[in-house]
Structures are given as structure tokens and as C-alpha cells.
N, C-alpha and C positions, 0 to 999 in steps of 0.2 A: 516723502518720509525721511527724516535723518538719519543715517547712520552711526555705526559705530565706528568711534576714531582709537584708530591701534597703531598707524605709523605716521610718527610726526617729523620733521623738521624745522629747524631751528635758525635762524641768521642772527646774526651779531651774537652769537653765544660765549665770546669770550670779553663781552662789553660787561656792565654796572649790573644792569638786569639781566642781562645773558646769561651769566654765572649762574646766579640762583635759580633763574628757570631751568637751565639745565640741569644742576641739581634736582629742583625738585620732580619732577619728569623721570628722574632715576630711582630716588626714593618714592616714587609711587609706585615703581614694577608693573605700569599698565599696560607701555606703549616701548615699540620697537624706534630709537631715537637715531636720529641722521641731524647732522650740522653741515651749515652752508657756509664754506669761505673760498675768499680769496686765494688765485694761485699763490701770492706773493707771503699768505697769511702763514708764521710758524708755531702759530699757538697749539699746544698740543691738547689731547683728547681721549679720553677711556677706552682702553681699545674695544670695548663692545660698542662703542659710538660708531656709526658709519660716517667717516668725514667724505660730504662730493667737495670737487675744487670747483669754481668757476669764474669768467671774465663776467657776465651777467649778458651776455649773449642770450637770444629766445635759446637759440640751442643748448648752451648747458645751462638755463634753467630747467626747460624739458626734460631733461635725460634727469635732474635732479629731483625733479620732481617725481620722477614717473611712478606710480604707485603710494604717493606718497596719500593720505588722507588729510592731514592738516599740518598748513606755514605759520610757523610764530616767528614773528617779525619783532629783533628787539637792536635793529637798525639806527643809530644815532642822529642826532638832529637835522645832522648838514646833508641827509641821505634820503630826510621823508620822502619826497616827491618820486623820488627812486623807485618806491613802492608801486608805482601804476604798472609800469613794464612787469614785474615781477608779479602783483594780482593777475595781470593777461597771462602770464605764462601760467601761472597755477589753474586758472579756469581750461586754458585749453589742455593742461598737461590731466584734467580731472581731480582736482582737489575738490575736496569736501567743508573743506573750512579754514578758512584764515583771519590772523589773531591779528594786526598790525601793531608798531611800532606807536602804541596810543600812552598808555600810563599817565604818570604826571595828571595837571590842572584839567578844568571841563571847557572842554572846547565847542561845548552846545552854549555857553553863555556868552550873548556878544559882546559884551564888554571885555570880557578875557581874548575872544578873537581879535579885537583892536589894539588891545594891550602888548599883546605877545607873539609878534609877527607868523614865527614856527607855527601857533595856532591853525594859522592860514592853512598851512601845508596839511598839519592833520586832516582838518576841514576838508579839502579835500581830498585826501586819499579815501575817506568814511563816504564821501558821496561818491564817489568814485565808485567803493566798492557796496554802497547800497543798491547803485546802476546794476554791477554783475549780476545781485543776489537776484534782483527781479527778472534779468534776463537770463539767467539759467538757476533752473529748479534744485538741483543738486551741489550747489555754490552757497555757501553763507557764511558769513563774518559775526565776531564778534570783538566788540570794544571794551577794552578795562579801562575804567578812570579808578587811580590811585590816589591822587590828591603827591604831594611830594613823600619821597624817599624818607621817613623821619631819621633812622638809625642812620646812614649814609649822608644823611645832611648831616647830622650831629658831627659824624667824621670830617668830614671837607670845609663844612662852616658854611653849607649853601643855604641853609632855613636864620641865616645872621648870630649862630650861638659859636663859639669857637669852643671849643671842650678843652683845647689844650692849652689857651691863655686864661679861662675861665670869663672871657667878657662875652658881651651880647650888645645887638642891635635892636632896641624895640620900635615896633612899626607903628607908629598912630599912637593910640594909649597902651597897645598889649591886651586889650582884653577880645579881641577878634576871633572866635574857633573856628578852625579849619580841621578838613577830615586828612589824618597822614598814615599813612600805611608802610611797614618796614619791608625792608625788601624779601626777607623771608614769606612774608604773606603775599604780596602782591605774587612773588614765583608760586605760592601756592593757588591763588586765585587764577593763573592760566589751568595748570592740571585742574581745578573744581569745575572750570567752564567746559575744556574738555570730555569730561567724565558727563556732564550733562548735556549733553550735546542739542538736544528738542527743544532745553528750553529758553538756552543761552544764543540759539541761530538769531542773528540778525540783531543783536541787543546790545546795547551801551550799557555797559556793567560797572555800578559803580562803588565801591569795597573800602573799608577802611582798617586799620587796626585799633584805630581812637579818634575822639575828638579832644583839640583840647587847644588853649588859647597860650603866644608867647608867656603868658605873666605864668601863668598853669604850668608849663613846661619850667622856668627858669625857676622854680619854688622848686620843683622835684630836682633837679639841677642841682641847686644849694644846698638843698637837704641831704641827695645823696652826697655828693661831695665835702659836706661838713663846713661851708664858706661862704661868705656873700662874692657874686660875682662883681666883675666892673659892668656898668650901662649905660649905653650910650642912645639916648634919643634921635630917632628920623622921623620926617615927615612925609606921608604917604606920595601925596601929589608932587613934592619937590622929588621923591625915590621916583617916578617914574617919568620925570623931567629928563632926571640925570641920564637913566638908562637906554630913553630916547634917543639923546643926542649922544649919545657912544651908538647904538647902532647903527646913526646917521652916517657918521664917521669911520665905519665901518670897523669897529671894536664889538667883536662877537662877544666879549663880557658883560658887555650891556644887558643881553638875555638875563641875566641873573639880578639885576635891584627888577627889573619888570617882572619876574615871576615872583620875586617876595610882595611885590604891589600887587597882583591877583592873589597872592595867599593872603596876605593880610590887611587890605583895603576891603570895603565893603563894596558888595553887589556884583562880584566876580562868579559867583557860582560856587565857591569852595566850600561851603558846608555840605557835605551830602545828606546829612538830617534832616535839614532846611529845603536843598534847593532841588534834592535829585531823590529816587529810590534805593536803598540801602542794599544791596543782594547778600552782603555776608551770611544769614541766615538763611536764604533760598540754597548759596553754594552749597553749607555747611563749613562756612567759615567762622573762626571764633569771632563774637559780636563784639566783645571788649577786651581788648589784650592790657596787661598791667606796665603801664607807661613807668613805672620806677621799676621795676625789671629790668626793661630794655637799657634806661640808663645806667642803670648802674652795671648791665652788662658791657656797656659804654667806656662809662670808666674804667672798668676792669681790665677793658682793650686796652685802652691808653697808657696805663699801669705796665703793661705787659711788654 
């Protein structure tokens, strides 16, 4: 039978999604919160935060762990694999449930496994820890697919829209929907999973804020901003030529045109409507968030 999750910790919490799950973890007043860094790490923390230090030795994960109920892992790309060590300490330290370093694109559909090497890595950490869940009773994970970061691509320019030259890259023709979740939601979709803990054991949870396609996004764009953007056409299969032979060459930027070719190339798995079951409504997540909102909270950012 599941328990009740009241003391969590946290890794990478001072990362992209780290932040906000941390946040939101505090604004929910459920759970008793500890973060996991680096001796080296000077990122500071609330002082009702419990910060452990560690080398990632079994030993100070143990001691990190110990009493702990559930790890949310929000551990950065060049670290997934990292995860296995880290799941073995949690199963032996008695953890109750762990959240990995999942987010982002669906890593259940193989064309996105081929596409996006990091895939790989997930891929196995999930079967990894699907292993533990069956070999101890009291051990179970749970996976969030978020589809990309929308509000935080907006910011950096990782979904091909630059907010602050006002241009864009469209993929294919632009009319492609993909599920994208802001980072606010997604940090709330770990506390949701937590909180339900029976029914979210062992499950690829997969959550959105909207659906909605480049041409749909860069209308709301224009509109809030009062401009026509600049636009620049790509082609899907030359976009994942390119990003190919950068990671040949060992150009970790290449990760980035391969995951706009799973967001916006077809048969990638990115529609969650389409391809996967929607949980926002089982969490109690909002089903449709107002996509001119966020932009134009967007804008307002940049303004600022």
C-alpha cells in the first residue's frame, strides 16, 4: 500500500526546473523540503530548506536520504545516467518514491528515442527504475512528460521564436500541435503527483498547459505585441540533418534543432491528445491554461 509522502528532497534545485519545483513544494505547505548539492555548490536557500552537501558517494547519499520519502530529481542532461547510482541509494536508504529528471519530449515514442540521443539516457533510467519498482514493494517512481518549457523557450528562443528581435523559425509549414507546459505548471504537476501518491506509483504522467501549433503561437505573438514578426522557413529533415552532424562533431547545440524536429516534425509523440493520456484533469491540473496571458506576461517581462 502507498504512503503518505511528507519529506521530500530535491536535486538540481537551483537549475531551470529546479527553481519552480522548489517553489512550488513550498507554496503548497505539504511537505517537509531538503535539497541536494554539491560541496562545491554556493547557491543559497530558505533557511527552513534543509540543505545535505554531497560528493555523490553511496555514503552521502544514504545519510541524505535517510528518512527521506521521495527524490525529485531535476538533474540536467549531461547527469541523466547519474541517476542509477542515486535510484540504488534511494531504494536502499527506503525511499518511497522517486520522480526522475524526465520532463521535456516522450521518450516512449521511438522515433524521438532515435532522434534525440539524451532520449536514450532517460530510456533507461525509467527501465532502470521500473526494475526497482518490481523488485521492492515499497519503491515506485513516477514519470512527467511536459512536452517543452513554453514560457522559458519564449525567453531563450529554444521553441525558434526570439521575443526580443521579434523573429521566428517555422518548422515544416507551422501548422503541427504540440503539447507545451510552462514551467509553473509542470513544478505544480510534481507537488499534484506527490499528493496522489496510489495513483500516480509507477506511471508516465503526461500534462500540458495547451496545445497549440507554431502558426497559433506567432498569431498570439503579433497580436499581443501589436507587429508583424520577421519569418524565417526550415525544413524538418534538413533541421535534423544539421543537428546530427553537430552532435557528431561533438557540438552539444545540436541537441536543440533535434528537439524542435520531435516538437514539430510528425510522428514524434508530441501531441499528448493524440498520442498519450492527458492526466491534467486526474491531478487536478488546470486542463487549458490562456496562451495570451502567458504571452503577454512575456512581453511584459521583456518590457521590464
Amino acid at each position: 500500500m502507498t504512503q503518505e509522502i511528507q519529506s521530500v528532497i530535491v536535486l538540481g534545485a537551483g537549475g531551470n526546473i529546479g527553481v519552480p519545483v522548489l517553489d512550488a513544494l513550498q507554496d503548497s505547505k505539504n511537505f517537509k523540503i531538503s535539497v541536494l548539492t554539491r560541496h562545491s555548490s554556493t547557491t543559497k536557500f530558505p533557511s527552513h530548506v534543509t540543505v545535505h552537501k554531497t560528493d555523490y558517494s553511496e555514503s552521502s547519499l544514504l545519510d541524505a536520504f535517510k528518512g527521506q520519502d521521495a527524490v525529485i530529481s531535476t538533474i540536467g542532461s549531461m547527469a541523466l545516467t547519474d541517476q542509477i547510482k542515486i535510484i540504488d541509494a534511494a531504494v536502499k536508504a527506503g525511499v518511497k518514491r522517486f520522480i526522475p529528471s524526465e520532463f521535456g519530449g516522450n521518450n516512449r515514442n521511438q522515433r524521438a528515442v532515435d532522434m534525440v540521443p539524451i532520449f536514450k539516457d532517460k530510456r533507461e533510467v525509467l527501465q532502470y527504475l521500473s526494475t526497482k519498482a518490481k523488485e521492492n514493494k515499497t519503491f515506485s517512481y513516477t514519470a512527467i512528460a511536459t512536452g517543452p518549457f513554453f514560457d522559458w523557450g519564449l525567453r531563450v528562443g529554444f521553441l525558434g521564436f526570439d521575443i526580443n528581435s521579434e523573429s521566428v523559425t517555422i518548422y515544416g509549414d507551422g501548422t503541427k500541435k504540440l503539447s507545451m507546459t510552462t514551467l509553473s505548471t509542470s513544478a505544480l504537476s510534481v507537488v499534484k503527483v506527490l499528493l496522489n501518491p496510489t495513483e500516480t506509483a509507477n506511471q508516465h504522467v503526461f500534462v500540458q498547459s495547451f496545445l497549440a501549433s507554431q502558426n497559433e503561437v506567432l498569431a498570439v505573438l503579433e497580436e499581443v505585441g501589436g507587429k508583424k514578426w520577421k519569418v524565417t522557413k526550415a525544413d524538418i529533415e534538413e533541421t535534423a540533418k544539421v543537428g546530427h552532424e553537430m552532435l557528431a562533431k561533438g557540438d552539444g547545440l545540436g541537441i536543440v534543432p533535434v528537439l524542435r524536429v520531435i516538437s514539430y516534425g510528425e510522428g514524434y509523440g508530441s501531441n499528448w491528445e493524440e498520442d498519450e493520456t492527458l492526466w491534467n484533469k486526474k491531478l487536478g491540473l488546470p486542463e487549458q491554461e490562456n496562451l495570451r496571458a502567458i504571452v503577454k506576461a512575456e512581453y511584459e517581462n521583456k518590457q521590464s
